[in-house]
C-alpha positions in Angstrom: -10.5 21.3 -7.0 -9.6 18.3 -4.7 -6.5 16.7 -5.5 -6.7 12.7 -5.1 -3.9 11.5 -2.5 -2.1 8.0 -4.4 0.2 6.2 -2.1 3.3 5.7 -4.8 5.2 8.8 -4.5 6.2 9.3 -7.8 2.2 9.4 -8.5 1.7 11.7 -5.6 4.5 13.9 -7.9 2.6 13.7 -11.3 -1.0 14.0 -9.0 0.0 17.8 -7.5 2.0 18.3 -11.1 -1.4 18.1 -12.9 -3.0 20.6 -10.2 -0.4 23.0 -10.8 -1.0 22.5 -14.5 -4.2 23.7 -14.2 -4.0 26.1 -12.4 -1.7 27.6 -15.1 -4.3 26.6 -17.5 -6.5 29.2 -15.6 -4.5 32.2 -15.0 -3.3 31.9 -18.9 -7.3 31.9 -19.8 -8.2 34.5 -16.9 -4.9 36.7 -19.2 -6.8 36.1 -22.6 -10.0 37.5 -21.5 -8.2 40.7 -20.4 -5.9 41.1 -22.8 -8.9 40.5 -25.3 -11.1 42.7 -23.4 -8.8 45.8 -23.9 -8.3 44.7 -27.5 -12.0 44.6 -28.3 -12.1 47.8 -26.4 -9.1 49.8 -28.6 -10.2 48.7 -31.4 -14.1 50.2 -30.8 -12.3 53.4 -30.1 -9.9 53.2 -32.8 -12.9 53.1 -35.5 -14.7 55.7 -34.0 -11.9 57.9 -33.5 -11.1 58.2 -37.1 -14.6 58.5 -37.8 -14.7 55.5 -40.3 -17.9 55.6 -42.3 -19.8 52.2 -42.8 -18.8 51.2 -45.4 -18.2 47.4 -47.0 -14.7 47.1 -45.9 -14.2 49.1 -42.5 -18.2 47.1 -41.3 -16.5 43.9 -42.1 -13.3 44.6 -40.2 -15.4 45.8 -37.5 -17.6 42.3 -37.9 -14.3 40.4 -38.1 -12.6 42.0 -35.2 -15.3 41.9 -32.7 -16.4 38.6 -34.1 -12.5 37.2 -33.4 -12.9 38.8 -29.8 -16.3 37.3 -28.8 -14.9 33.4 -30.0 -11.7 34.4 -27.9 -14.2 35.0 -25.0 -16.4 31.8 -25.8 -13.0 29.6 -26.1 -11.8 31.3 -22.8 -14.8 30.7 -20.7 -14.7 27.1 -21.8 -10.9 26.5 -21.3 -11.5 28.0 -17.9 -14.6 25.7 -17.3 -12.1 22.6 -18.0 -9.1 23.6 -16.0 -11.4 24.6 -12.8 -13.0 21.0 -12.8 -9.9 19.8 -13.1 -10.6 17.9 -16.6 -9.4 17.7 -20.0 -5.8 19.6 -19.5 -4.5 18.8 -22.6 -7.4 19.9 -24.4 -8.1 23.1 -22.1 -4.6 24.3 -23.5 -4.3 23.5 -26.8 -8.0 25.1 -27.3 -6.9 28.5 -25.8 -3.6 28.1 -28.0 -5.2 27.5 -31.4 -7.7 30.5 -30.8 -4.3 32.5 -30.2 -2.6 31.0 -33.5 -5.8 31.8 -35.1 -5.9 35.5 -33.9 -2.2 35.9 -35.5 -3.5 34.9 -38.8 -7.0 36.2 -39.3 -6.5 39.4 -37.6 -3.8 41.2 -40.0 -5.4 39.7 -43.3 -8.9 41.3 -41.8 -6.9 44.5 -41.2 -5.3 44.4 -44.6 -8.6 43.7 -46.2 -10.4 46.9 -44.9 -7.1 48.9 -45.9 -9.0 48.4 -50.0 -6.4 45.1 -50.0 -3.6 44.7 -52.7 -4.7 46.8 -55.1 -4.6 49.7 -52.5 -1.5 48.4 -50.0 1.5 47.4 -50.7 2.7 44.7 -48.6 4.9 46.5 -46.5 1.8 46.9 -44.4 2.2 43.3 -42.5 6.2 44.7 -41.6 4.9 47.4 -39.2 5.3 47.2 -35.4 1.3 46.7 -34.5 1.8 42.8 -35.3 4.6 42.1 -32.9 2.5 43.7 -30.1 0.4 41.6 -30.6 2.9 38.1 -31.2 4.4 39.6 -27.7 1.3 40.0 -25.9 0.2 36.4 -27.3 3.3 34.7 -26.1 3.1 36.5 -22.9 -0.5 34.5 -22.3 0.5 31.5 -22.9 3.4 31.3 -20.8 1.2 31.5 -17.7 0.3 27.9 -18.6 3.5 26.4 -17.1 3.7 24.3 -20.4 6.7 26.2 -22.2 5.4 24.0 -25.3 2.6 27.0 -25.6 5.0 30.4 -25.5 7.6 28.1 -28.2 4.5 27.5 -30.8 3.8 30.6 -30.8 6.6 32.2 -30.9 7.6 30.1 -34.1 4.3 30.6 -35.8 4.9 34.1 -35.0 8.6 34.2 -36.2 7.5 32.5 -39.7 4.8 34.7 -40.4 6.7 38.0 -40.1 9.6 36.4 -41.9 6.9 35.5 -44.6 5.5 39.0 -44.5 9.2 40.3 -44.7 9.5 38.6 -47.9 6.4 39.4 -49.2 6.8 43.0 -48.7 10.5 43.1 -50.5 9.3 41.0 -53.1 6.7 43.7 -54.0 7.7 45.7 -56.5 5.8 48.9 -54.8 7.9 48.2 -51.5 10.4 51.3 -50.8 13.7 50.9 -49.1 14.1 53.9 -46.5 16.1 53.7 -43.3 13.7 57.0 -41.9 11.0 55.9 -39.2 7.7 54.4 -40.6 4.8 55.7 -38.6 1.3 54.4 -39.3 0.4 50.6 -40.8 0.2 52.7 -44.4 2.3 53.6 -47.0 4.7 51.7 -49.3 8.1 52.3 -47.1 9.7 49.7 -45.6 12.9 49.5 -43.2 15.2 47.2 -43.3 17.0 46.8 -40.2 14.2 47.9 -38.0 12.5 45.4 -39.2 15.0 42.4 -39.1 15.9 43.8 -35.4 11.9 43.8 -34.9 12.0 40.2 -35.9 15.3 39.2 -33.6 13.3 40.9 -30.8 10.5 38.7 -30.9 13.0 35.6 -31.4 14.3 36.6 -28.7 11.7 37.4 -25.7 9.4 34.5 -27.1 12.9 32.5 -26.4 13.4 34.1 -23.4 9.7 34.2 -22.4 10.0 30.0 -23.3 13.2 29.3 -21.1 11.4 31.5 -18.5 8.2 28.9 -18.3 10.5 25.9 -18.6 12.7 27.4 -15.8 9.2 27.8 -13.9 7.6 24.3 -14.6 11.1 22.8 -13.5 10.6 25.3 -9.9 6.7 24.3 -9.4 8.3 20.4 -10.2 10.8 20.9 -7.8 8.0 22.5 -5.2 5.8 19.6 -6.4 8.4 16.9 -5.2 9.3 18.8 -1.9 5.4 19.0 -1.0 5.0 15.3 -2.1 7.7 13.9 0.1 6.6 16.7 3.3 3.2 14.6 2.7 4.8 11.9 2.9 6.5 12.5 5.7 3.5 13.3 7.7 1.8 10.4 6.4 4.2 8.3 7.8 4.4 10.4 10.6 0.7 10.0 11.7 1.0 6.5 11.1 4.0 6.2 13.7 2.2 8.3 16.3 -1.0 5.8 16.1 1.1 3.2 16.5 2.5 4.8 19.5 -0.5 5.6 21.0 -2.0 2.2 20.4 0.7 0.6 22.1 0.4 2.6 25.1 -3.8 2.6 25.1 -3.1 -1.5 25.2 -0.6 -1.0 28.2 -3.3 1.1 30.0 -5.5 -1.3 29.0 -3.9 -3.8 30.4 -3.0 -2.5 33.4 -6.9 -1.2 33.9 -8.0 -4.6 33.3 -5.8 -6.2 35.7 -6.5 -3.6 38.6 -10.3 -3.7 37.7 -10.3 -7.5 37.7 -8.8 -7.9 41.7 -11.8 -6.3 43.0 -14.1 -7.8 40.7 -12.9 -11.1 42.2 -13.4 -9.5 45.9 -16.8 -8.4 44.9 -17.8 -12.2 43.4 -16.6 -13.6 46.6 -17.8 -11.5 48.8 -21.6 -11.8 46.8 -20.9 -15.6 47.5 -20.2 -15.0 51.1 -23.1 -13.1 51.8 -25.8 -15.3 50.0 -24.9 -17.7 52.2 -25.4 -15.8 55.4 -28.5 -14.6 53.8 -29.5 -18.0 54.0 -28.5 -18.7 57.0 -30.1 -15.3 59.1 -33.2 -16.5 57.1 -32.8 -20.4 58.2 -32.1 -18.9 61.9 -35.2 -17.1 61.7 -37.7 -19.8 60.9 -36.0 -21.7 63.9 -35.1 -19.6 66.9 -33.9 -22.4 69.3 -30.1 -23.2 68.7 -29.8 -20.7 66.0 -28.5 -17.9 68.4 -25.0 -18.9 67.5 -25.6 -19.0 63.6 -27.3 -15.7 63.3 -24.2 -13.9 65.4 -21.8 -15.9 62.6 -24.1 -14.8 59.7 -24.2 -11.4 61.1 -20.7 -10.9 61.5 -20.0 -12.8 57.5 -23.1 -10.1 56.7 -20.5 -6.9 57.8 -17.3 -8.0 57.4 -18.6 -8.8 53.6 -20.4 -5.1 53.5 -16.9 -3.5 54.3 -14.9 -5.8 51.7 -17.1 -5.1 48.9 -17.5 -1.3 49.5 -13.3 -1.3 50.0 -13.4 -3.4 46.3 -16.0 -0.7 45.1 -14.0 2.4 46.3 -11.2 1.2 44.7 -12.7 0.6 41.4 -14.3 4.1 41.6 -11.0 5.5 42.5 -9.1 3.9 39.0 -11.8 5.5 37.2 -11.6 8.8 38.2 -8.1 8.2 37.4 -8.7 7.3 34.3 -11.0 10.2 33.7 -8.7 12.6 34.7 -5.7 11.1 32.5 -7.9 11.3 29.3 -9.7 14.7 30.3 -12.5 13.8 28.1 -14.7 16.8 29.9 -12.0 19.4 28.9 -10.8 21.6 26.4 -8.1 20.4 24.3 -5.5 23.2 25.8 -6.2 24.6 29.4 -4.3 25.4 32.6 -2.8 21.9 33.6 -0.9 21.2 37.3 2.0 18.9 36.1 1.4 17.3 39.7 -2.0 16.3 39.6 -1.1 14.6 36.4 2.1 13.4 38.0 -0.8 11.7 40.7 -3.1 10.7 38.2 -0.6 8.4 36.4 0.9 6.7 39.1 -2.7 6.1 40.5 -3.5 4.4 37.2 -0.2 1.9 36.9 -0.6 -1.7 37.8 0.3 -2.2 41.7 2.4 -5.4 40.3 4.1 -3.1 38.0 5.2 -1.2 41.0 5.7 -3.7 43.2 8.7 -4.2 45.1 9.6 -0.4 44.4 9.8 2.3 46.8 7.8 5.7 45.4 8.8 9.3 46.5 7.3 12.4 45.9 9.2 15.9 46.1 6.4 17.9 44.7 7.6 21.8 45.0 5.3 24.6 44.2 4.9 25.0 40.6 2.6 27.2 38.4 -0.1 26.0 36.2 0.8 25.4 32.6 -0.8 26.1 28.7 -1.0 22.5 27.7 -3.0 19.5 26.2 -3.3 17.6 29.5 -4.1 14.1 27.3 -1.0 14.4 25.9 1.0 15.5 29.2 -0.6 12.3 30.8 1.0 10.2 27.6 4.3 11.7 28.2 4.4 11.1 32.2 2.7 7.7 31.8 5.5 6.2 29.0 8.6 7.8 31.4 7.0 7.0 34.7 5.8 3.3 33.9 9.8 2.7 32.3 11.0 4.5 35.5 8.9 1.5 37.8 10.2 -0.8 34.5 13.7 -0.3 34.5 13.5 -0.5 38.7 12.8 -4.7 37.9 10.7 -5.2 41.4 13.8 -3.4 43.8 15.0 0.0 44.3 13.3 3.8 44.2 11.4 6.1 41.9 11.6 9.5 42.5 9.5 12.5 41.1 10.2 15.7 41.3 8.8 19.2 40.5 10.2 23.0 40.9 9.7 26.1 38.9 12.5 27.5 37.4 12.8 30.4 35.6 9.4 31.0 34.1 9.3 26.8 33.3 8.4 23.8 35.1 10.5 21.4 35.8 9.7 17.8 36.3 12.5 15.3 37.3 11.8 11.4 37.3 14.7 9.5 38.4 14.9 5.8 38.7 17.3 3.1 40.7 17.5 1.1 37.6 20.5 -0.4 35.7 20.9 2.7 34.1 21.8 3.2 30.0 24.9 3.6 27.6 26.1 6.1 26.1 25.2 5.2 22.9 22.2 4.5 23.7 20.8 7.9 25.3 21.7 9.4 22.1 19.0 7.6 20.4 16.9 7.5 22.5 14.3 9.7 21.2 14.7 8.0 17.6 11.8 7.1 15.9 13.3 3.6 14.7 15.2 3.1 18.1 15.1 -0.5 19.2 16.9 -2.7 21.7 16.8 -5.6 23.7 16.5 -3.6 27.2 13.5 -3.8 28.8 14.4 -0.5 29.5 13.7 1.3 26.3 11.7 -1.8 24.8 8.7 1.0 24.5 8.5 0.9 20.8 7.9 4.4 20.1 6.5 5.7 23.3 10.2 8.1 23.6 10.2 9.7 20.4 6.7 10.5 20.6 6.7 11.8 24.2 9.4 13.8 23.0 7.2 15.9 20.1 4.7 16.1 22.2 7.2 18.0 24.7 8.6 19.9 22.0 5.4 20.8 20.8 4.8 22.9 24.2 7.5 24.5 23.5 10.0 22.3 26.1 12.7 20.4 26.2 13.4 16.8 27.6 16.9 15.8 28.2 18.4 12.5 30.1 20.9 11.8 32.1 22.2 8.1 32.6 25.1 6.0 33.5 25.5 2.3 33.3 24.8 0.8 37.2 23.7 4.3 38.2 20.3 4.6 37.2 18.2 7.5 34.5 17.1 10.2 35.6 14.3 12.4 32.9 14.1 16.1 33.0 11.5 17.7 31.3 11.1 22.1 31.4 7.5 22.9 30.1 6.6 26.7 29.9 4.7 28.3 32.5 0.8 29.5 31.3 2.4 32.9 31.0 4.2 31.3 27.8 2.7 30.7 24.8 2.3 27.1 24.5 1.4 25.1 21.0 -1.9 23.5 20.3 -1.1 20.2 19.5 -3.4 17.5 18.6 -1.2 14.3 19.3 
């Protein structure tokens, strides 16, 4: 049954509530039709068993009985129809409870009927044990149904009627007072205190039985609440990490554009450039005499304009295998990953004039390969790299590192930079973290890196001083190391 997702938590609450509530409606119903079953089924051997003869009374019991069990099935198959569509609760429950109410009355007055009645029973009969069984085995069912309004109805109808039939019985003159056991549902002897402890027994497990389903609906509300805010959580969760990624697609973006867009202009230009000494190699050609000069001129525009645009094309090609290999959109979501290539592919897609003015060094060790989502690696480096060449403000160094160390890999990226507070390193990582530094001015670029490192099972730390510049380390496991599928 699909459970509709509200936004308002408290609805969200009463939403997953209702499921649980019908899915109590269904166990209670799936309890009926076995505990009818093997009712129907006792009471078939029961007749034949004491070889009953078909006579008025025992064919009506026998009618009444079975007839009682087949409406319990009918009323269970529709109550179960309900509560698995996930309609009509209320009415799913209070059906299976009025069948049971109904089974508590009909049922003894059947049984006392085929026994020849009050001419030929006293009224003791109703006092004997067979009746609670059945009162028990009735609350039982209906406190599957996480209401504990069901299990308390019944087990005050059930309460009232065998005080009723307790007074019947001593108010019935054929009663006999015994304190010996009373086996079988005949004879005229009654016993007083078994029966009043009979009684205080069923008060007391249909009490217990309802403080039980209260004590369970308040657990599943509880579970209900948890789960709600979890959901939530995630919600809100999702919605950060979009944000997150959107801001650092329009960053790429930006930077793409603005890298595409130089050689774009070199390739207009040069087009320009070599229409025109198209135009002249074709002018020099319909007049040979004094166009010597101009065709050398138009020649020379001719391959000094080849060289330029294929330098502008080359470049362009280059960003975009970059940009191919950041996404990985040919590649399994989780594969064997070289943190440097990565490390390569990232710096080859920031904007030149965000690195401008800085130096960039490489101190790539020998590391293994690593179990990860490469699209998200290539997030992570891109967000600490770009506030590395950020933080640097035009002046000063970038260095990357990488070693292996045991059974991780360890990438270092260290920058020149103004370097960070104390206060401020320590939330860092926080999804709400804000400040006026262009340092950290990332929006949520940090904290997201940061699952996404935890999620492969690492660890980032940082290590900064005011005037003395950041350094990021990040430990990923090796591919030996069971790394986590993530989809950020």
């Amino acid at each position: 049954m699909p459970t509709p997702q509200p936004t308002d938590p408290r609805a969200v609450v009463e939403v997953l509530l209702r499921d649980r509530e019908f899915r109590g409606i269904v166990w209670s119903n799936r309890a009926r039709l076995a505990y009818i079953s093997v009712g129907a089924l006792l009471t078939l051997v029961g007749w034949a068993s004491n070889g009953y003869e078909l006579t008025a009374p025992t064919v009506t019991d026998l009618i009444v009985s079975e007839g009682l069990m087949a409406a319990g099935v009918f009323v269970c198959m529709v109550s179960l129809r309900w509560a698995q569509r996930g309609t009509h609760l209320t009415r799913a429950g209070m059906l299976g409870l009025s069948y049971d109410l109904t089974l508590l009355l009909i049922l003894p007055i059947s049984w006392y009927q085929t026994s020849g009645g009050f001419d030929a029973v006293p009224l003791s009969f109703f006092s004997k044990s067979e009746l609670i069984f059945i009162a028990l085995g009735v609350i039982g069912v209906n406190s599957l149904a996480l209401r504990p309004l069901y299990p308390l109805v019944v087990t005050s109808a059930a309460t009232l009627q065998q005080l009723a039939f307790f007074a019947l019985a001593l108010s019935d003159p054929r009663t006999e007072l015994t304190q010996e056991p009373l086996p079988g549902l005949m004879g005229p002897a009654i016993n007083v205190i078994v029966t009043t402890f009979r009684i205080l027994s069923l008060m007391i497990v249909g009490g217990f039985m309802v403080a039980l389903g209260r004590s369970a609906r308040n657990t599943v509300r509880l579970a209900v609440e948890l789960e709600s805010e979890n959901w939530s959580m995630r919600e809100r969760q999702a919605e950060l990490i979009a944000e997150g990624k959107m801001t650092a697609l329009a960053s790429l973006v930006a930077g793409i554009a603005h890298e595409i867009n130089n050689p774009l202009g070199v390739l207009k230009s040069q087009v320009s450039t070599l229409d025109s000494a198209a135009g002249n190699v074709e002018r020099a050609q319909r007049h040979p005499d004094g166009g010597g000069a101009r065709l050398e001129r138009s020649l020379d525009l001719l391959q000094a304009g080849t060289k330029t645009a294929n330098a502008a094309i080359n470049r362009m090609q280059g960003l975009v295998r970059s940009l191919k290999s950041f996404a990985q959109l040919d590649q399994a979501r989780v594969q064997r990953f070289d943190v440097r290539e990565g490390l390569e592919t990232v710096l080859a897609l920031i904007p030149e004039g965000t690195k401008q003015g800085v130096k960039t060094s490489r101190a790539f060790g020998e590391v293994p390969s690593i179990r990860a989502n490469a699209q998200a690696l290539n997030q992570v480096f891109m967000t600490i790299v770009r506030n590395a060449f950020e933080a640097s403000a035009g002046r000063g160094e970038v260095e990357i590192r990488t070693a292996a160390r045991d059974g991780m890999v360890e990438v270092s990226i260290r920058d020149t930079g103004p370097g960070l507070q104390a206060d401020v390193v320590k939330s860092l990582f926080e999804i709400r973290f804000s400040t006026q530094q262009e340092r950290v001015g990332v929006g949520l670029g940090l904290p997201i890196a940061s699952r996404i490192i935890q999620q492969h099972g690492g660890t980032v730390a940082v290590e900064s001083q005011p005037g003395q510049g950041t350094t990021f380390r990040i430990l990923l496991p090796t591919a030996g190391h069971r790394a986590a599928d993530t989809a950020v």
